[in-house]
N, C-alpha and C positions, 0 to 999 in steps of 0.2 A: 337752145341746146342743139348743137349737129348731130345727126346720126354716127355713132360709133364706127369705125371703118380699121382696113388693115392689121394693124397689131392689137382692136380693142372689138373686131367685130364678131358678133355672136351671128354667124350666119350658118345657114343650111349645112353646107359645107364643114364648117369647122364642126359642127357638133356632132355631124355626123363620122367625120375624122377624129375625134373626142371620144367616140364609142367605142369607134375599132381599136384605137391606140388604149384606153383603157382595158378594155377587154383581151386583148393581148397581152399587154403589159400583168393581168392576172394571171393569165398562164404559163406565160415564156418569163415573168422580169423577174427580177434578184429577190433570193429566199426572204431573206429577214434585213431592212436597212433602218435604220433610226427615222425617226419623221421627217425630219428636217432635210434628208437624205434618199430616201423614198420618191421617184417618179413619178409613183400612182397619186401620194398624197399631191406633190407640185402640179401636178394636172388638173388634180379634182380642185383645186384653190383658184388657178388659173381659170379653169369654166367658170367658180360661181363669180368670178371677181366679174370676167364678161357678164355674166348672166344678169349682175344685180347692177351695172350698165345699162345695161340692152334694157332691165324693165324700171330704169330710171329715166331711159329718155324715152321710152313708150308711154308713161307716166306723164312728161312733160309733153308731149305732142297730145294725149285725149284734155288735158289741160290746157292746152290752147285754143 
């Protein structure tokens, strides 16, 4: 399994751009939207989808 990269990578960076844009997005983004509809929710999906990635193939590399 390759390391996750570009559109799928859980790096320093993104999560730390993940916090600010989440944390923002609590205070500045849209009062009440549906889930489906909702930024804060499609972000927090987006992270754990990388996250459970990232300790999928960190998983396979202490297994090798």
């Amino acid at each position: 399994m390759d390391k996750p990269h570009g559109k799928d990578s859980f790096s320093l960076l993104y999560r730390t751009g993940f916090r600010i844009n989440y944390a923002l997005l609590q205070v500045m983004g849209p009062a009440a939207l549906s889930p489906e509809r909702d930024p804060r929710v499609r972000a927090k999906k987006e992270y754990e989808r990388r996250r459970e990635l990232h300790q999928a193939w960190k998983a396979h590399q202490r297994s090798a």
